[in-house]
C-alpha positions as CSV (number, residue, x, y, z in Angstrom):
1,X,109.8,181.0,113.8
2,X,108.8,183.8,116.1
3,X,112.0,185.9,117.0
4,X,112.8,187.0,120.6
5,X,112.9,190.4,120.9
6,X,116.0,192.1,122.9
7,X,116.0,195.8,123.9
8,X,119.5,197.0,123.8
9,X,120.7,198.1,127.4
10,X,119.4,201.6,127.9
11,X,122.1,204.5,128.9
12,X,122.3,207.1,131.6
13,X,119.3,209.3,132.1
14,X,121.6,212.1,132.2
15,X,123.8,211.5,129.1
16,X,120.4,211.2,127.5
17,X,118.8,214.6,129.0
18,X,122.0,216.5,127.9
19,X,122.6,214.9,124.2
20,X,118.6,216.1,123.6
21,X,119.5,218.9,125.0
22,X,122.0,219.4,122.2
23,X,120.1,218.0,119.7
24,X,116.8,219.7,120.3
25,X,113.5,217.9,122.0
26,X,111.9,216.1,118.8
27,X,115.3,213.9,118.8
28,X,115.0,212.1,122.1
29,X,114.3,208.9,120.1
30,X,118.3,209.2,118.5
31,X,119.3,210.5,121.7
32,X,118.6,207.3,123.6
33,X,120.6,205.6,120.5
34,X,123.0,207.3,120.7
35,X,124.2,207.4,124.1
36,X,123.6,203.4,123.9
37,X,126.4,203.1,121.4
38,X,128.9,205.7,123.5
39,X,128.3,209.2,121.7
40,X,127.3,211.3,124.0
41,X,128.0,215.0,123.2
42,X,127.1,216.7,120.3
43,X,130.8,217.5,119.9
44,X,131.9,213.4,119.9
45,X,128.9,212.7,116.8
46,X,130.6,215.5,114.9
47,X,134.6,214.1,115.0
48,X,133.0,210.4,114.9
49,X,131.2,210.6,111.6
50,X,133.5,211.3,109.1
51,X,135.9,208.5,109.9
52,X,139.7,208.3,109.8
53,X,141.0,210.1,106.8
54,X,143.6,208.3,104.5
55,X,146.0,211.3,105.6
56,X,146.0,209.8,108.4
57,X,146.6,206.2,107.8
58,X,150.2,205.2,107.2
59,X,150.1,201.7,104.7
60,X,153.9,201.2,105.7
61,X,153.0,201.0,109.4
62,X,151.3,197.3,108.1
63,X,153.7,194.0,108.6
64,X,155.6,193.5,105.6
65,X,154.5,196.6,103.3
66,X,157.9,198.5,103.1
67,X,159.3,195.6,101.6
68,X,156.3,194.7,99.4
69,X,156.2,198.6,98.1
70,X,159.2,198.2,97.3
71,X,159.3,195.2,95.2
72,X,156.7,196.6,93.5
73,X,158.6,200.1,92.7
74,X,161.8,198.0,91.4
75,X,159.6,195.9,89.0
76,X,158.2,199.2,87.2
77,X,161.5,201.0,87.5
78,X,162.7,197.4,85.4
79,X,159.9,196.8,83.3
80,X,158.6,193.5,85.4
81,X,155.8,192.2,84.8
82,X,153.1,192.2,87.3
83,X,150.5,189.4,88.1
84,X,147.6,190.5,89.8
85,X,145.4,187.2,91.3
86,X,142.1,187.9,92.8
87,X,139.0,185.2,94.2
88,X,135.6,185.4,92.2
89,X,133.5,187.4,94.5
90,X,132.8,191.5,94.7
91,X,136.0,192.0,96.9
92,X,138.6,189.7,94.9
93,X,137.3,191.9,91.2
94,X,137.4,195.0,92.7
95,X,140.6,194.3,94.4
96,X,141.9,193.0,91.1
97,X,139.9,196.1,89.1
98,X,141.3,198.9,91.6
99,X,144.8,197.0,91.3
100,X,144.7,197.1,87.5
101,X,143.7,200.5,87.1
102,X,146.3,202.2,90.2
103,X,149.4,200.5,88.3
104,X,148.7,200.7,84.6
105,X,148.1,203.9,85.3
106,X,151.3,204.4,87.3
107,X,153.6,202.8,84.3
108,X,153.4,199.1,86.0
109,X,153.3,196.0,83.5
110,X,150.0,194.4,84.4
111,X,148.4,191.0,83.7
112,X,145.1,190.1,85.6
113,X,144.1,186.8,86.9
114,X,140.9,184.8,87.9
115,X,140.6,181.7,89.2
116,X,137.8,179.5,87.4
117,X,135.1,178.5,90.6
118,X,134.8,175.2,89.0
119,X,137.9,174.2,87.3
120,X,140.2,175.7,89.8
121,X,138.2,176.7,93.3
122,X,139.0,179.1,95.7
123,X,142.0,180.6,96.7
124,X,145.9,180.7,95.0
125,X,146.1,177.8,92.2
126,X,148.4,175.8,90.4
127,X,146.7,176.6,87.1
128,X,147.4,180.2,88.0
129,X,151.0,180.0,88.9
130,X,151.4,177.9,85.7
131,X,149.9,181.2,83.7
132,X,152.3,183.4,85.8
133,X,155.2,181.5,84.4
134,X,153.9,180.8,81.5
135,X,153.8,185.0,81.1
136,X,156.4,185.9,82.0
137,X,155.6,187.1,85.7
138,X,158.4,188.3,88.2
139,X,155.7,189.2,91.0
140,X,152.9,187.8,92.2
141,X,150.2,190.0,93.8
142,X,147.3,187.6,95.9
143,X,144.9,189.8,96.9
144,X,141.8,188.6,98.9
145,X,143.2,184.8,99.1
146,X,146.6,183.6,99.9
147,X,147.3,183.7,103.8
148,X,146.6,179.6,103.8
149,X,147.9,178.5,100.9
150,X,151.6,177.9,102.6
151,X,152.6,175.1,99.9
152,X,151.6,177.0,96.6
153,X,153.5,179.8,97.6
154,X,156.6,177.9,98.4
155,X,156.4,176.3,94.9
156,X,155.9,179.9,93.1
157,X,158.9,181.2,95.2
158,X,161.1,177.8,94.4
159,X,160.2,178.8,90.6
160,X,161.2,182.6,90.4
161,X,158.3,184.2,91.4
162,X,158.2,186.9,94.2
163,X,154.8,186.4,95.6
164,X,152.8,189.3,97.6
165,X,150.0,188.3,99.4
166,X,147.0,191.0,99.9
167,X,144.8,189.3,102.3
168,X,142.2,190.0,105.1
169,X,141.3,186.9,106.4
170,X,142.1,185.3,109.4
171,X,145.7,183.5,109.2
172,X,146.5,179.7,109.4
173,X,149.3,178.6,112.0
174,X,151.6,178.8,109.6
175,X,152.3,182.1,107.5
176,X,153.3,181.1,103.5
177,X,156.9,181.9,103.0
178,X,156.0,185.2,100.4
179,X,158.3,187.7,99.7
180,X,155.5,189.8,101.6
181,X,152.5,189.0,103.9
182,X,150.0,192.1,104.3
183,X,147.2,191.2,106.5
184,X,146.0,193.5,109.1
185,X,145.0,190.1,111.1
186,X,148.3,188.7,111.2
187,X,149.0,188.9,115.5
188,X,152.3,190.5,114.8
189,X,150.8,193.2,112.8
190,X,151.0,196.8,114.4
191,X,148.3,198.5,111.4
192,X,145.5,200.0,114.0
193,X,142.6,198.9,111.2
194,X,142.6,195.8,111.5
195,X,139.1,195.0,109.4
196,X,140.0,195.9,106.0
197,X,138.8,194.3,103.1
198,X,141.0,192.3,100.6
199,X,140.7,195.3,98.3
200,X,141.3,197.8,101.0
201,X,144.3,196.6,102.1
202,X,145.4,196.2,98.3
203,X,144.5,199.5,97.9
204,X,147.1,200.2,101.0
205,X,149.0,198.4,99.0
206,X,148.6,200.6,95.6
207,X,149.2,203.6,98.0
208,X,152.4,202.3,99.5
209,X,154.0,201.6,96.1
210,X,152.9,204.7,94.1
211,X,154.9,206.7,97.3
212,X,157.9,204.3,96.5
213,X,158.3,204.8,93.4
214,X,158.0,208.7,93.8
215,X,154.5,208.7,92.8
216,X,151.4,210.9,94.5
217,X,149.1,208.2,96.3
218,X,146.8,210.8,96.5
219,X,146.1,210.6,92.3
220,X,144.3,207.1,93.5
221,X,141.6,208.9,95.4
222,X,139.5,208.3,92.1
223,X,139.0,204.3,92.8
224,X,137.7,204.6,96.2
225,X,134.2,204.3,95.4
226,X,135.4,200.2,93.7
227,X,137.1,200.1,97.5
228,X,133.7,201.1,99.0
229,X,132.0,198.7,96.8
230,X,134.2,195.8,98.4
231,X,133.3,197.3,101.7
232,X,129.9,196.9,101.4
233,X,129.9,193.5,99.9
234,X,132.5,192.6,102.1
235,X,130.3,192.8,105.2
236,X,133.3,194.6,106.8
237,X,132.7,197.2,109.9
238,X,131.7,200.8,108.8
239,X,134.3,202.5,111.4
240,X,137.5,204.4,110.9
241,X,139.3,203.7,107.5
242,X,136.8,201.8,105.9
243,X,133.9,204.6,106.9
244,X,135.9,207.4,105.5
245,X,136.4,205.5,102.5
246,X,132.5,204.3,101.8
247,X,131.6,207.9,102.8
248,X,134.1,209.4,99.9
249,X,133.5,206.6,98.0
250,X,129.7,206.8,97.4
251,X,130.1,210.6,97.3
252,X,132.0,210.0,93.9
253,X,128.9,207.0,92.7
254,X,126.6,209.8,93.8
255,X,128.0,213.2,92.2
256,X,129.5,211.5,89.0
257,X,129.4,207.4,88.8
258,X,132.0,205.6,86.3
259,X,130.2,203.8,83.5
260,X,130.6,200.9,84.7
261,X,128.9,201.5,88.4
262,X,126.2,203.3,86.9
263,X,125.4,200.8,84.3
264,X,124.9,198.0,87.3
265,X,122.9,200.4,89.6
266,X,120.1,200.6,86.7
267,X,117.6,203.3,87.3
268,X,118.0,204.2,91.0
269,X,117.7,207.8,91.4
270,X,121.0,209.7,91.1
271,X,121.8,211.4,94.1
272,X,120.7,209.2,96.5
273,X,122.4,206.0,96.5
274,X,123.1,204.3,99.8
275,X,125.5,201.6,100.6
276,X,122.8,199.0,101.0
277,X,121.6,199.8,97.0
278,X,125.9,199.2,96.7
279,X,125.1,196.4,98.0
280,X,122.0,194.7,96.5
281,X,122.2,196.0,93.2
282,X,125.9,195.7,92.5
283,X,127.0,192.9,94.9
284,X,124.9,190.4,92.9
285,X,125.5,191.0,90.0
286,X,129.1,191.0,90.1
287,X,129.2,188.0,92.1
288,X,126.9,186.7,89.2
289,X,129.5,186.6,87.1
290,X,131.9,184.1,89.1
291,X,129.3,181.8,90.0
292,X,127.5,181.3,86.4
293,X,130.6,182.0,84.1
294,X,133.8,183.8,85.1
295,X,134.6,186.1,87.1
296,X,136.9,187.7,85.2
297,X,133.9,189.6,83.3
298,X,133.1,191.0,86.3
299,X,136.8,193.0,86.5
300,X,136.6,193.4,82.2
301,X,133.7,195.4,83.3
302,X,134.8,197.0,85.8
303,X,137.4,198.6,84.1
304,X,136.5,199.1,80.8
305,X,136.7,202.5,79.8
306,X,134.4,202.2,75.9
307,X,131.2,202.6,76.1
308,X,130.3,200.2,73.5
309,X,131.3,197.0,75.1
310,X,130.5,198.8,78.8
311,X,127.0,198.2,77.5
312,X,127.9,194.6,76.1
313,X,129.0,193.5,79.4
314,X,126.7,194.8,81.5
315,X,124.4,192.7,79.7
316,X,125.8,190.0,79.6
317,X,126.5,190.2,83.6
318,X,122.6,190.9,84.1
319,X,121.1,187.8,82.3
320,X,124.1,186.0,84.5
321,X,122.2,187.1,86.9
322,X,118.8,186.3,86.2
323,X,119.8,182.7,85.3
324,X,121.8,182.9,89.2
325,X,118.6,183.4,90.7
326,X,116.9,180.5,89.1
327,X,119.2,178.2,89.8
328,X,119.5,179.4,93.2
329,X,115.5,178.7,93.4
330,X,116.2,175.0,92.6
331,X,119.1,174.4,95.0
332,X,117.3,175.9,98.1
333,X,114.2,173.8,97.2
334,X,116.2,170.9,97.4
335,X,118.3,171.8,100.3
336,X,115.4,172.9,102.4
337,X,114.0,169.4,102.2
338,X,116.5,167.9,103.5
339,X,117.3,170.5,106.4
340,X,113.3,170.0,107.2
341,X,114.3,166.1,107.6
342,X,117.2,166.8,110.1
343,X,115.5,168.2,113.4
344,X,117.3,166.2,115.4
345,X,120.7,168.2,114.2
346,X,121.5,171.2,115.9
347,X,124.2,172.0,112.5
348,X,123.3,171.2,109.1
349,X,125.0,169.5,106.5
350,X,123.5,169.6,103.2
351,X,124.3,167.8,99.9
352,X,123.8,166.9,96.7
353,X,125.3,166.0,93.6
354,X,126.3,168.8,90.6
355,X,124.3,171.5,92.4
356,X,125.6,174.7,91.0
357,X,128.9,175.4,92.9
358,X,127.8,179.2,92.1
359,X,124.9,179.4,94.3
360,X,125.8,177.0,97.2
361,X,127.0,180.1,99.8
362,X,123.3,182.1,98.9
363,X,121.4,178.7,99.7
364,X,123.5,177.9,102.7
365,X,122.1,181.7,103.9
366,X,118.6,181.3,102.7
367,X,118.7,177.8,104.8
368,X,120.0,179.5,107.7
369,X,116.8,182.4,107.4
370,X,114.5,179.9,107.3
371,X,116.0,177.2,109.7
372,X,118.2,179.4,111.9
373,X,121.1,176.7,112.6
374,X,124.7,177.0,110.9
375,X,124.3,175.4,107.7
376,X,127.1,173.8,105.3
377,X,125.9,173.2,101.7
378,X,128.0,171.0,99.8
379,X,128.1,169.8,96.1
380,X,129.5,166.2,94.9
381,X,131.4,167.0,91.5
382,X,134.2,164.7,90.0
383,X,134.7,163.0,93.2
384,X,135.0,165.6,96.1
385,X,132.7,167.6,97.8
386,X,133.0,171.1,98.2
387,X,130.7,174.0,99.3
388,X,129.6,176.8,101.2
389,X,129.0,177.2,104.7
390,X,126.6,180.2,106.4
391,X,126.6,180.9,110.7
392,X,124.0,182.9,112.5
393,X,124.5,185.7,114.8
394,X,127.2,185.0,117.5
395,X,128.1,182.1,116.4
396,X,132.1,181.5,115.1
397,X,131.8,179.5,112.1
398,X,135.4,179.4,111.5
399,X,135.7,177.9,115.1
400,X,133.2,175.2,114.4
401,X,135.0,174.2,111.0
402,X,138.4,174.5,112.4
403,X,137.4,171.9,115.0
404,X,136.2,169.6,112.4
405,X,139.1,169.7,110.0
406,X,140.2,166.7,110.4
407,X,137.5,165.9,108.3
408,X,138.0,168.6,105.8
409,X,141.3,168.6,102.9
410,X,141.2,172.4,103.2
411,X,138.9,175.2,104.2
412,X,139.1,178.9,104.8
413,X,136.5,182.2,105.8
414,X,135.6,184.0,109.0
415,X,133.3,184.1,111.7
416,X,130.5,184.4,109.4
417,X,130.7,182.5,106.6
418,X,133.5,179.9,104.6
419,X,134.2,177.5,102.0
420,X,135.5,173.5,102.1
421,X,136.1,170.7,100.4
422,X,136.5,167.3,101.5
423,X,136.4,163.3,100.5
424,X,133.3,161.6,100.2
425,X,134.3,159.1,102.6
426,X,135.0,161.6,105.3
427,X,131.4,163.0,104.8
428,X,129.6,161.4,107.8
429,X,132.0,162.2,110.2
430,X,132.2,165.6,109.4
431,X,128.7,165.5,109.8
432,X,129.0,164.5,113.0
433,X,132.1,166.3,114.0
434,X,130.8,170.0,113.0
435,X,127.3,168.9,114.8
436,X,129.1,168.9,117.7
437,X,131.5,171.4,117.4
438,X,128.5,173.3,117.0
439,X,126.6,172.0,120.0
440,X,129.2,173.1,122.1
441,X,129.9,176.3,121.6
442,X,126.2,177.7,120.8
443,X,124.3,178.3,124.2
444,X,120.6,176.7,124.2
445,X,119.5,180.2,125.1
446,X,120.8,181.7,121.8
447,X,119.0,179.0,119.6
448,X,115.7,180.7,119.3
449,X,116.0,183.7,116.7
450,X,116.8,187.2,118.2
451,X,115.3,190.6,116.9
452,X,117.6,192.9,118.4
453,X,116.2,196.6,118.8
454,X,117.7,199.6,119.8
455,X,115.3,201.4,121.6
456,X,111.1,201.9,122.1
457,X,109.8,204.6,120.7
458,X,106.2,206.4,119.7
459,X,105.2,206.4,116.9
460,X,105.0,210.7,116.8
461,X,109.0,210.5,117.9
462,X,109.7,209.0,114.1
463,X,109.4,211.8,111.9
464,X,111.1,213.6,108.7
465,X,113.2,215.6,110.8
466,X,114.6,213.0,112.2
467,X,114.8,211.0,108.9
468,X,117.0,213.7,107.5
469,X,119.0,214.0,110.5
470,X,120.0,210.3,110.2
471,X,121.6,211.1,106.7
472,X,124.0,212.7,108.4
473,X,125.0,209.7,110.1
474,X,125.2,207.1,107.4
475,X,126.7,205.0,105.7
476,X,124.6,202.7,107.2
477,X,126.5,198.5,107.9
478,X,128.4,196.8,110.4
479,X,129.4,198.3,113.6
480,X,127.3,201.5,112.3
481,X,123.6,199.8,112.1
482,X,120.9,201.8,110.8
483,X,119.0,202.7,114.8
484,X,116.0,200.0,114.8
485,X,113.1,201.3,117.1
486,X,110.7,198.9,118.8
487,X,106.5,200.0,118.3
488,X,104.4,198.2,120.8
489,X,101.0,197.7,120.7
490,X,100.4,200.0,117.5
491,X,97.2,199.3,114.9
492,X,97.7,199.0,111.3
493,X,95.1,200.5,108.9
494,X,94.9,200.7,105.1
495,X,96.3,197.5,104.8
496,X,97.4,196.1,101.6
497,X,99.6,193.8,99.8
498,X,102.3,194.3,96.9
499,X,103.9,192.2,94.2
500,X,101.2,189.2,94.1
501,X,101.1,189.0,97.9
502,X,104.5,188.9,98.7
503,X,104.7,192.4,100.4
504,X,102.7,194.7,102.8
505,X,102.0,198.4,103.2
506,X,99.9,200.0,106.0
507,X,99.9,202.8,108.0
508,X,100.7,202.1,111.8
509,X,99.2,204.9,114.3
510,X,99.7,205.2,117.9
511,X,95.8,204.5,119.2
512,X,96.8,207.1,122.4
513,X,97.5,209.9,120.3
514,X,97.1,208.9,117.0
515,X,99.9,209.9,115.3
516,X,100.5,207.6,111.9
517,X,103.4,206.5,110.2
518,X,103.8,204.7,106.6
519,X,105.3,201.5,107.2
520,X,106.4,198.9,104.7
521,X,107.1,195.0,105.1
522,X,109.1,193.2,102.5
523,X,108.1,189.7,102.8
524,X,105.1,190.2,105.0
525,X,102.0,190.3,102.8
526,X,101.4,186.8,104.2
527,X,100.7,188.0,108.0
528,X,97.1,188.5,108.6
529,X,96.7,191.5,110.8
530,X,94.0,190.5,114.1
531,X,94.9,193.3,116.3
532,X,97.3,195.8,117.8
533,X,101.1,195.1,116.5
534,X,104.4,195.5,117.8
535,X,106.6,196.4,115.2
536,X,110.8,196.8,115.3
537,X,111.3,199.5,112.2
538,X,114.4,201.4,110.2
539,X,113.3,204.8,109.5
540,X,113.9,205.7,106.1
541,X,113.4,208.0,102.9
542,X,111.0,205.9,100.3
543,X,112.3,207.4,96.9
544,X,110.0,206.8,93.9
545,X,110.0,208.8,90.7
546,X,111.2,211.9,91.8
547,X,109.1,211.8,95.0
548,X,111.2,211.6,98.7
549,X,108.0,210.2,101.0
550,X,109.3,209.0,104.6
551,X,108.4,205.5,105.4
552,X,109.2,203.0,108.3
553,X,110.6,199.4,106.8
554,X,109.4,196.4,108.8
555,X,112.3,194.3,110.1
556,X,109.8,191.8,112.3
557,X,106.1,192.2,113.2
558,X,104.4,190.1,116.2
559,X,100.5,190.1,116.3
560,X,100.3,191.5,120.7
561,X,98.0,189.2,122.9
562,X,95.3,190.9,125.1
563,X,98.2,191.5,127.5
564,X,100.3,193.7,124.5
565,X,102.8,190.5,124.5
566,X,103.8,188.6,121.9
């Protein structure tokens, strides 16, 4: 499906004269970003990038945390036992991880919990209140789940537990009756940062405490690259708080990575890893975990300090994996046949019967790449449904779900992406209910796929220089997107293909002046090039063996008419 192509709107001529001005001639090209996004003096850049320093964050400024610290700080002062219950996925483990490792430290009586994905399912569960009890627990630390799960919590209280939920996503109606609610999205909250992760605001939480119980928060600077790990996976924006933290956070994975980090990163080139290798090379396989076994392996790893089983479980989390992805493979195939059956439905419903619960949120996103509608993927096992659900750009998928509900025994996510489960015989009309729900709210005009692009640019404005300079201004993510620059009418010469087909290289030159720049396209080997190009590009460093070669990567690529169009 050929993408629609929208120019960002340009900024003043004279903000854009004076920032290259201050940034020197060969930058006009970042200039014209720059200004777009509201920097417009050398002097504003410089205070924005290194975020808001945790010196400057107060954790007791967040709804319900003095209390919460200082539940915490009476039950190591008495010997309490602590339960720390995190979801499957990257941000639940590293909450839990970080969690584990700031309170044993700090003298705190710890016991970890994960839910089992199949036996239990997202979220707060019976089976792990049981364990609590079971173990002995006083208090009950929910971190990355929780803010819905009202009745649970009641129950846990009712039996002696003092529960402390750690949460990030958006709240129900009804807050649960815990001893403490943190959640920066909770309307009564005052906490300025409001788009934490589940492991950053534990991590508040872990700050809070320590300075309770007379304790130096500062000693926890150490786990902020498992807090920038969660940040990354976490899709949460890259401003304020959570930039400080990724930027001190992959300082630490680059200058001296714990064992455990390094042994998931594999053999990318120390020094120079970015948040999106964070993200695609750790992400994965720590999500592996949960979805093909447990995810508690993914927080024995984590915090495993011998080297001997460090190795044990890394391996173990790899061929998790590997056997992720082909599963994965099988699902999509499946799913895609149906979603190529269902033109007629503007958002897709998807089911089958024992598909892997594991890999139903990555299919629901494949299906959205390769369909572009909001897709729900659901699984029939031992007589519900339950799933994943994916939403594309602009579109609030926790709106479309939340008008459906009726249909649904629970759900829970964000704008972006959620999970369900419901009763067989409310599956059509949920169908039909989040079809329309979705119809509503998503304007015909946004149904055809958008490539959004910064700004135009030559091809002799993209350049080393300018490579380097945009170091200065990662981490790259949400809210902080790598500048994409828009090449019209370029030619492509010493074309060829990688990996079977599957990718592209080339060299794209501008045929005024003909200036050249590498350029690389994952997923594009299949495009036969006819003519003159326009391409929408990330500059970037290609590092390969010791060897730092700068390279534009190929978001989207449109063969031009006679007319330079699309």
């Amino acid at each position: 499906m050929t993408k629609r192509w929208t120019y960002a709107p340009e900024g003043s001529p004279e903000a854009i004269e004076a920032l290259t001005q201050e940034l020197g001639a060969p930058y006009s090209a970042l200039a014209r970003v720059l200004v777009q996004r509201g920097m417009t003096t050398l002097e504003a850049i410089k205070a924005w990038i290194p975020g808001t320093p945790l010196s400057e964050v107060d954790p007791l400024h967040m709804a319900d945390m003095p209390q919460a610290a200082e539940r915490l700080a009476q039950a190591r002062e008495h010997g309490e036992r602590v339960m720390l219950f995190g979801d499957y996925d990257v941000d639940g483990t590293t909450a839990v991880s970080v969690g584990k490792l700031a309170l044993e430290r700090g003298g705190w009586s710890i016991l970890t919990y994960i839910p089992d994905r199949y036996k239990e399912g997202y979220g707060l569960s019976e089976a792990g209140i049981a364990h609590a009890l079971a173990s002995e627990v006083r208090v009950l630390v929910a971190l990355d789940c929780g803010i819905k799960s009202v009745d649970l919590i009641a129950s846990a209280q009712a039996r002696g537990i003092d529960v402390i939920v750690a949460d990030h996503h958006t709240p129900g109606p009804q807050l649960p009756p815990a001893l403490a609610v943190l959640d920066p999205m909770r309307s009564d909250c005052a906490f300025p940062h409001k788009e934490l992760s589940g492991c950053g605001v534990g991590y508040m939480l872990w700050r809070a405490a320590y300075q309770a119980a007379g304790l130096d928060p500062n000693a926890l600077k150490d786990l902020l690259d498992l807090v920038a790990v969660s940040i990354g996976a976490d899709m949460v924006p890259l401003v304020g708080l959570n930039r400080a933290i990724v930027r001190e956070g992959l300082a630490a994975i680059n200058n001296q990575p714990r064992a455990s980090l390094a042994a998931l990163l594999g053999n990318r080139p120390a020094g120079h890893i970015t948040l999106q290798d964070v993200v695609f090379a750790i992400g994965p396989k720590i999500n592996a975990a949960g979805r093909m076994r447990h995810g508690h392996l993914a927080v024995d790893l984590l915090t495993q300090p011998q080297p001997a089983l460090l190795e044990q479980l890394s391996q173990d989390i790899e061929s998790h994996n590997v056997e992720r992805r082909s599963t994965e493979q099988g699902v999509s195939l499946a799913a895609q046949a149906q979603a190529a059956l269902l033109t007629h439905r503007v958002g897709l419903v998807l089911t089958g019967e024992d598909w892997h619960k594991g890999v139903l949120g990555i299919v629901a996103q494949r299906t959205v790449e390769a369909f572009y509608k909001p897709t729900v993927v659901l699984t029939l096992h031992e007589g519900l449904y339950s799933g994943s659900a994916r939403s594309v750009p602009g579109l609030d998928l926790y709106d479309c779900l939340d008008a459906a509900s009726e249909h649904l025994i629970q759900f829970g996510g964000h704008r972006a992406a959620a999970g369900m489960t419901l009763q067989p015989e409310q599956l059509e009309a949920f169908m039909e209910a989040f079809d329309r729900a979705v119809d509503e709210r998503w304007p015909m005009e946004a149904r055809q796929p958008r490539q959004l692009v910064d700004s135009r640019a030559r091809v002799d404005e993209l350049h080393a220089p300018l490579a380097t300079l945009l170091e200065r201004l990662e981490p790259f993510g949400m809210e902080n997107e790598a500048p994409i620059w828009g090449l019209e009418e370029v030619e492509l010469s010493q074309v060829r293909t990688m990996s079977e087909g599957k990718h592209l290289r080339a060299l794209a030159r501008d045929p005024h002046t003909g200036a050249t720049l590498p350029v690389i396209g994952f997923g594009w080997g299949h495009v036969e090039i006819t003519g003159p190009v326009r391409l929408a590009v990330v500059l970037e460093w290609n590092i390969f063996r010791g060897n730092k070669e700068l390279q534009a990567r190929i978001l989207d690529l449109q063969i031009c008419t006679p007319h330079g169009k699309e």
